[in-house]
C-alpha positions in Angstrom: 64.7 -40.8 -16.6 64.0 -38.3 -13.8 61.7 -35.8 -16.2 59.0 -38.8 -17.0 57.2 -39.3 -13.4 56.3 -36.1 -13.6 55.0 -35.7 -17.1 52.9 -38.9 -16.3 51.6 -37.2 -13.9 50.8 -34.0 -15.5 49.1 -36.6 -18.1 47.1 -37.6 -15.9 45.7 -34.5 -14.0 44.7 -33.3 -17.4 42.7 -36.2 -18.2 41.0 -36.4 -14.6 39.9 -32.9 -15.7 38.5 -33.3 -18.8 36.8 -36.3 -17.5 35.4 -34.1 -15.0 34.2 -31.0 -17.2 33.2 -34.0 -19.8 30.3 -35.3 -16.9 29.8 -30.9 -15.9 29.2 -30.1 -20.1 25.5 -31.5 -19.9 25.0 -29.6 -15.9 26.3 -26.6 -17.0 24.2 -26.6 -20.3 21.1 -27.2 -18.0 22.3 -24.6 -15.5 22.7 -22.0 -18.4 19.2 -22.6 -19.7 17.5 -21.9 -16.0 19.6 -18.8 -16.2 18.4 -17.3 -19.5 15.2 -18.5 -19.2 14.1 -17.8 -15.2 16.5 -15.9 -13.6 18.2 -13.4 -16.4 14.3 -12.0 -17.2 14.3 -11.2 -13.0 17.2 -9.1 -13.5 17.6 -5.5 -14.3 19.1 -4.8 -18.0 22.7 -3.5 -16.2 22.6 -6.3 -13.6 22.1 -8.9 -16.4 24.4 -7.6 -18.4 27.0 -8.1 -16.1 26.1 -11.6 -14.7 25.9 -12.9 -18.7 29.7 -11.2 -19.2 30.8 -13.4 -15.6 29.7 -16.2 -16.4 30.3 -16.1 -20.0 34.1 -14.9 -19.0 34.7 -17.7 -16.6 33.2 -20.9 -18.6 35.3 -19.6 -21.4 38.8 -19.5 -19.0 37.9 -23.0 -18.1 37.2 -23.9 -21.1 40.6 -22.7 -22.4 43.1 -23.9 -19.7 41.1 -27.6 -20.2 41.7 -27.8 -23.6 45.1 -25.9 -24.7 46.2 -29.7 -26.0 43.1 -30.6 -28.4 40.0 -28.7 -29.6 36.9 -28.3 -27.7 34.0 -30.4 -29.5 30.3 -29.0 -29.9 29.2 -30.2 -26.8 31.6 -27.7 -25.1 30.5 -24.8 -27.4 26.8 -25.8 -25.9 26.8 -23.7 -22.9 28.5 -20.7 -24.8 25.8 -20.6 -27.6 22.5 -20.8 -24.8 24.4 -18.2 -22.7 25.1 -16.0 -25.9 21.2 -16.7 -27.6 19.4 -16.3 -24.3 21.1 -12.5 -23.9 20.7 -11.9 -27.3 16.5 -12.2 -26.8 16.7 -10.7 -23.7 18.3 -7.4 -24.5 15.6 -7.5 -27.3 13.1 -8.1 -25.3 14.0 -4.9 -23.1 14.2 -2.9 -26.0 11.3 -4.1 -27.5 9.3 -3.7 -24.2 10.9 -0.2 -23.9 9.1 1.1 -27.3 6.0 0.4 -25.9 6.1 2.0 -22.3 3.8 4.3 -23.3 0.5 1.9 -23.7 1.7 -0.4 -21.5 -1.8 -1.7 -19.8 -2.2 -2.1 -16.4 -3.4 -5.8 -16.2 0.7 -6.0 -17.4 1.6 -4.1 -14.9 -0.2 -6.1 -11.7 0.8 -8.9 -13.2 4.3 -8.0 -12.6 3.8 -6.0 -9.0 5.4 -6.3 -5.5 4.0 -8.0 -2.5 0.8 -5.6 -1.2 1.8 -3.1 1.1 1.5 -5.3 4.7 0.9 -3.8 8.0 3.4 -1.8 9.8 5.4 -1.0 6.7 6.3 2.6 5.7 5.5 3.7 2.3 4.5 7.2 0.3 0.3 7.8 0.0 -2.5 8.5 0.5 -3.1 4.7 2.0 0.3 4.6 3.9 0.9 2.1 6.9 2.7 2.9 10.3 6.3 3.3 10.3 8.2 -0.1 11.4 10.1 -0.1 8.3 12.6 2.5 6.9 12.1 0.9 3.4 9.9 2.6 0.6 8.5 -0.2 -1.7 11.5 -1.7 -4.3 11.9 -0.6 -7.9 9.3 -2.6 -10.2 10.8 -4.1 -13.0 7.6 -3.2 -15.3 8.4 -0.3 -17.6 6.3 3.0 -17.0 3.3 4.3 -18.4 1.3 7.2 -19.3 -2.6 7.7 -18.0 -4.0 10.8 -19.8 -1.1 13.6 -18.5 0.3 12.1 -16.2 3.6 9.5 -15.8 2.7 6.4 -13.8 5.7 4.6 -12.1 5.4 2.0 -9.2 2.5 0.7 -7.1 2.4 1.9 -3.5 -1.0 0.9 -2.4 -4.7 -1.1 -3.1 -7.8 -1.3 -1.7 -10.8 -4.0 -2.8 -10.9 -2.5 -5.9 -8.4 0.4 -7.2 -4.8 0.2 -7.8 -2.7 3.3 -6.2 0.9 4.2 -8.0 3.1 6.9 -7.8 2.8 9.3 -10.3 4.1 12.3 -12.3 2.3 15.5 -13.7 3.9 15.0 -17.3 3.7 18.9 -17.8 5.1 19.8 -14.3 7.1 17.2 -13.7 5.4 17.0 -9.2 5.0 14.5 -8.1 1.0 12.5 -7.7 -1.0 9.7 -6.2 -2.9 8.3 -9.1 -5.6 5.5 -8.5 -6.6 3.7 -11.4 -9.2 0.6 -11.9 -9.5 -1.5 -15.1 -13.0 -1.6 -16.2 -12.2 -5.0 -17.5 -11.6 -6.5 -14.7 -15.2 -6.1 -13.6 -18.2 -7.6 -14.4 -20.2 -6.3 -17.4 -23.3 -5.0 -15.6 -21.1 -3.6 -12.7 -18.5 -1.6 -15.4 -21.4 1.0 -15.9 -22.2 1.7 -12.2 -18.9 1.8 -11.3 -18.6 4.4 -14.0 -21.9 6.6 -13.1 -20.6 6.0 -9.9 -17.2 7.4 -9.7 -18.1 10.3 -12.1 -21.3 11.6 -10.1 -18.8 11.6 -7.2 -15.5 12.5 -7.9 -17.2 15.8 -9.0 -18.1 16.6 -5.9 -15.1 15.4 -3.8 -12.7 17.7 -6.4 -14.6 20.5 -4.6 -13.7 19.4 -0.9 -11.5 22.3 -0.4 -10.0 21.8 3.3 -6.8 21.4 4.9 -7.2 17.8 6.6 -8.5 16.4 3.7 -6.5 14.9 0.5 -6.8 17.1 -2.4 -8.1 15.4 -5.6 -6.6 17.2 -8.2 -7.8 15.3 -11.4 -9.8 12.5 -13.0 -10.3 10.7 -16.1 -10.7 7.6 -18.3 -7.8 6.7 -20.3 -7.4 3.0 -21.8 -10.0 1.2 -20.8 -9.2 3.0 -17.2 -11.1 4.9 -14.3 -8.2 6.9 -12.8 -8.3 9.6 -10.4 -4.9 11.9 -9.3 -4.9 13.0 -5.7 -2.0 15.1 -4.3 0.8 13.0 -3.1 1.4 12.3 0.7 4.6 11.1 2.6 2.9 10.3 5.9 2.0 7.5 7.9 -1.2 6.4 8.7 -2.6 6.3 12.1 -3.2 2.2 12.0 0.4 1.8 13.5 -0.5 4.4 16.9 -3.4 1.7 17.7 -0.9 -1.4 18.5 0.1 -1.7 21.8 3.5 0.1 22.7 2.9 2.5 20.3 -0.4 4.3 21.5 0.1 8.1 21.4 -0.6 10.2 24.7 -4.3 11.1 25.5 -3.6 14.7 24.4 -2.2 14.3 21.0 -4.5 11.3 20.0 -7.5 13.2 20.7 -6.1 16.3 18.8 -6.2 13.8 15.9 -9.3 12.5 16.0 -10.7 16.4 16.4 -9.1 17.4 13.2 -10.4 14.7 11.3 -13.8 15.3 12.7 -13.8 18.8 11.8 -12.5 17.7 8.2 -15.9 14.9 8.3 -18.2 17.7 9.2 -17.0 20.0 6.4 -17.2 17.2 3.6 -20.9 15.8 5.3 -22.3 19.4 5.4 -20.9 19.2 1.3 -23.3 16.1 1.4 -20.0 14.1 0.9 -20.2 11.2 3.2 -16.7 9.0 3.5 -18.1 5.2 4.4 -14.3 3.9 5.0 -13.1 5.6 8.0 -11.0 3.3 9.3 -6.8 3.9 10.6 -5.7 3.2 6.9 -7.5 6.1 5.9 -6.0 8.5 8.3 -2.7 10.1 7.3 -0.1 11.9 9.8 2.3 13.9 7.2 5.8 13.8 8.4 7.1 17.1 7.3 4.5 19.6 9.1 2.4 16.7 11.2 -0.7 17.9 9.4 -3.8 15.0 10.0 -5.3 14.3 6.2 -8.4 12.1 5.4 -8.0 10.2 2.0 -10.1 7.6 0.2 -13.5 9.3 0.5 -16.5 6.6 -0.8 -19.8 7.9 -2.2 -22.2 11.1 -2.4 -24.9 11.0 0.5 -28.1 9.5 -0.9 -26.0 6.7 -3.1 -26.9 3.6 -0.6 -26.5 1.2 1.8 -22.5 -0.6 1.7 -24.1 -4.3 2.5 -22.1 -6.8 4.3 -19.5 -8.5 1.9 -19.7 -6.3 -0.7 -17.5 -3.2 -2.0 -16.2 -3.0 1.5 -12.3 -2.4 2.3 -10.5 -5.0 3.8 -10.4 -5.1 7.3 -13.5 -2.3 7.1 -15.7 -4.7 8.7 -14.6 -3.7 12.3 -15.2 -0.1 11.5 -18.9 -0.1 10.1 -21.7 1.1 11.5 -24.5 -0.7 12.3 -27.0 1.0 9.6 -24.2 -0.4 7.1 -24.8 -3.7 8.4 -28.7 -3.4 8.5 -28.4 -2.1 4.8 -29.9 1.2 5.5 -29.6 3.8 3.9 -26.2 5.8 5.3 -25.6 9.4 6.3 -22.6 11.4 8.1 -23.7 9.9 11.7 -22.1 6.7 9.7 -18.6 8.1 9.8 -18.9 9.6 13.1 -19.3 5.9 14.5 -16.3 4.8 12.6 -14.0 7.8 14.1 -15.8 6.4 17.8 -14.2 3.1 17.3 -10.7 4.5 15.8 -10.4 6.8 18.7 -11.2 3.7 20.9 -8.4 2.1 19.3 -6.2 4.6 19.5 -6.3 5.0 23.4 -6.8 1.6 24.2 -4.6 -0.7 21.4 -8.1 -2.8 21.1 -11.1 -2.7 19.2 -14.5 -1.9 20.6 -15.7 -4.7 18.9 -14.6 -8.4 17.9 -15.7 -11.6 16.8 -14.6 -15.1 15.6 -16.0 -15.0 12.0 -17.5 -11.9 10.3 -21.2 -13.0 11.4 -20.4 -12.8 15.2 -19.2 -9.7 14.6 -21.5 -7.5 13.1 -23.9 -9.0 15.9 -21.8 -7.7 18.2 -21.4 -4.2 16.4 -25.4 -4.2 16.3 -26.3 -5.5 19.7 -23.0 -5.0 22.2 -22.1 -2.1 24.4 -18.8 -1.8 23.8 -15.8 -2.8 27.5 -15.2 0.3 29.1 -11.9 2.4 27.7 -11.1 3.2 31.4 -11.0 -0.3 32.3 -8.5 -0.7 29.5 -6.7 2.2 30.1 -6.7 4.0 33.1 -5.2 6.9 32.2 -8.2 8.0 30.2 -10.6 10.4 31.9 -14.3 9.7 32.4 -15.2 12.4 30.1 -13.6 10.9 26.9 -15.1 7.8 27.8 -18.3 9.2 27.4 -17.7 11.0 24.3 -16.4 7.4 23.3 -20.1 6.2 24.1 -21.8 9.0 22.6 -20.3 8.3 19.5 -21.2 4.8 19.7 -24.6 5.0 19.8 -26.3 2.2 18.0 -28.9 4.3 17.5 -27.9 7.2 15.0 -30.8 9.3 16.6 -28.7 9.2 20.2 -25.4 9.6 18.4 -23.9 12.9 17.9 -25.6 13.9 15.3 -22.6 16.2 13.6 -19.2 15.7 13.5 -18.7 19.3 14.6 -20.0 18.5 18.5 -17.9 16.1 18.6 -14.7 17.7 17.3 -16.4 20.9 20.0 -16.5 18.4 22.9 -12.9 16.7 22.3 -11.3 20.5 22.1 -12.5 21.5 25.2 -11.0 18.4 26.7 -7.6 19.2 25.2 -8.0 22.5 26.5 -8.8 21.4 29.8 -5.9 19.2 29.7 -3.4 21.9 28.9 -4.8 24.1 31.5 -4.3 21.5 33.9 -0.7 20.8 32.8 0.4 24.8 32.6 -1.1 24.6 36.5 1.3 21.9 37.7 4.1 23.5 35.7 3.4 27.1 37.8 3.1 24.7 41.1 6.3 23.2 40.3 8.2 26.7 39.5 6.7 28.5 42.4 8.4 25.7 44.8 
């Protein structure tokens, strides 16, 4: 009869089907379990949500237009009951998580964190990086947390030893920087110096009252937790104007570096000494432009930063050679620091490098640093000699406040612009 080719033929389609989601059942079980069990936890409560629903949707369509003939045995129910189970513990999970955002601990919360900040990337604090990327760190997936009265959301920074997050004044609702260490993550005989430490000196920082330097507006010790709250910058930090292509012009870099020497000489005649100056630790707001100085160390008086030890990363090419020797340290410290950043800054290369941290700190000890000029011409011979001055391995020859030398790079500005107002007359006057 003509009909019967045909319905063979439907016959068979159906069985090559169910032969084929027969040999899929035992995949697709596997394939379910990876996503409730890796992937769904990854996911943001909405986004899961909705991925559970799709897939959930289309294994049950298949499922129906397979089987519209016979039943669907357990082995096809399978899949549907590890999809359905695994959102039903992670929607608890969430919830459960949610209840306690409050004391969540922050060894959860680095557990869970982004990649570090990296070099050249554009964030919001008081350790920002230059600006080759429009993107602010992503959303963490952690739930919030409280430290004494303030909010803390996601991590935008760390050094060697402290944590920076974004933060909230619970009360006022501005926004903060907050830095937080756990004291358990130290050693025991360390926790109580890093205490006495950080309390003898936060003190005094919370009195460094000046307009290039980052405002610390709180401190505390809340969960097992040293935490300090600093006002919040969106700024970028002045290690991106030291790579090549992006050095600023004579003028502006050496208005920099005179404002944060006049911020140093404020906080070292407050016997606060900084001990990290380095790019990092420079910020460049973007709203008003204004230069601010953040992560200030230790009191003058507290010691000698040895080599290896409680140092930043990448610090090394930035100490002085008293910090290497282990002496003790004083403002004439941080005034060699801001030598080498403003030879970085108009050349695009450090005064001094080595192959392993040994060779350099020899070289920082013992070598005259190249000549700026010879790496960029356009530098006059007087800020090459300030350059020098600065460098002094000998503290006694250095400048010996950071006032002279903020003094002796304003007159050069000044000098400049006098010098640039004269070509402008010469070129209207022709």
């Amino acid at each position: 009869m003509p009909g019967r080719p045909n319905c063979h033929m439907h016959n068979r389609d159906l069985t090559s089907l169910s032969y084929l989601i027969a040999v899929l059942r035992p995949l697709i079980s596997v394939l379910f379990c990876i996503f409730v069990t890796i992937i769904l936890p990854r996911l943001k409560t909405t986004t899961g949500t909705a991925l559970s629903l799709a897939l959930l949707i289309c294994y049950m369509l298949a499922i129906w237009s397979l089987y519209t003939l016979s039943e669907p045995g357990f082995e096809t129910i399978l899949p549907i009951l590890i999809l359905v189970v695994g959102y039903v513990i992670f929607v608890a999970t969430r919830l459960s998580s949610g209840d306690q955002s409050q004391k969540t601990p922050l060894w959860h919360l680095i557990l869970h964190r982004k990649k570090g900040v990296g070099q050249g990337n554009r964030v919001s604090s008081p350790v920002a990086q230059g600006p080759d990327s429009q993107a602010v760190l992503p959303e963490q997936d952690h739930p919030e947390f409280t430290l004494g009265n303030y909010r803390v959301f996601e991590e935008i920074g760390q050094d060697a030893m402290w944590t920076v997050f974004r933060g909230e004044d619970i009360k006022t609702c501005r926004q903060v920087a907050i830095k937080a260490v756990e004291l358990s993550s130290l050693s025991k005989e360390n926790q109580e110096e890093i205490k006495n430490r950080f309390l003898g000196t936060i003190k005094d920082l919370s009195l460094l009252t000046h307009p290039n330097i980052v405002t610390v507006e709180d401190w505390g010790e809340d969960q097992a937790m040293l935490y300090t709250v600093m006002e919040y910058l969106d700024g970028d930090s002045l290690d991106y104007y030291t790579q090549n292509g992006h050095l600023l012009p004579v003028r502006d870099t050496l208005n920099i570096i005179g404002c944060a020497s006049y911020a140093l000489d404020f906080a070292h005649k407050n016997n606060i000494i900084h001990q990290y100056i380095m790019p990092e630790n420079i910020i460049i707001t973007k709203k008003d432009k204004v230069i601010k100085i953040t992560n200030f160390g230790f009191t003058q008086g507290s010691g000698a930063i040895k080599a290896g030890q409680d140092f930043f990363p990448g610090y090394s090419y930035y100490m002085s050679p008293e910090q290497i020797a282990g002496k003790k340290v004083d403002g004439r410290s941080d005034i060699f620091s801001l030598g080498v950043v403003l030879f970085e800054m108009l050349t695009g290369k450090k005064p001094f490098e080595g192959e392993d941290l040994a060779t350099l700190m020899l070289m920082i000890s013992r070598q005259r640093p190249p000549s700026p000029r010879c790496l960029n011409p356009k530098i006059p011979g007087v800020i090459e000699k300030i350059i020098y001055k600065a460098l002094e391995k000998d503290r006694e020859k250095r400048y010996q406040m950071a006032g002279q030398m903020a003094g002796h790079l304003d007159k050069v500005v000044a000098r400049i612009d006098e010098i640039v107002a004269l070509k402008k007359n010469a070129l209207n006057n022709t």
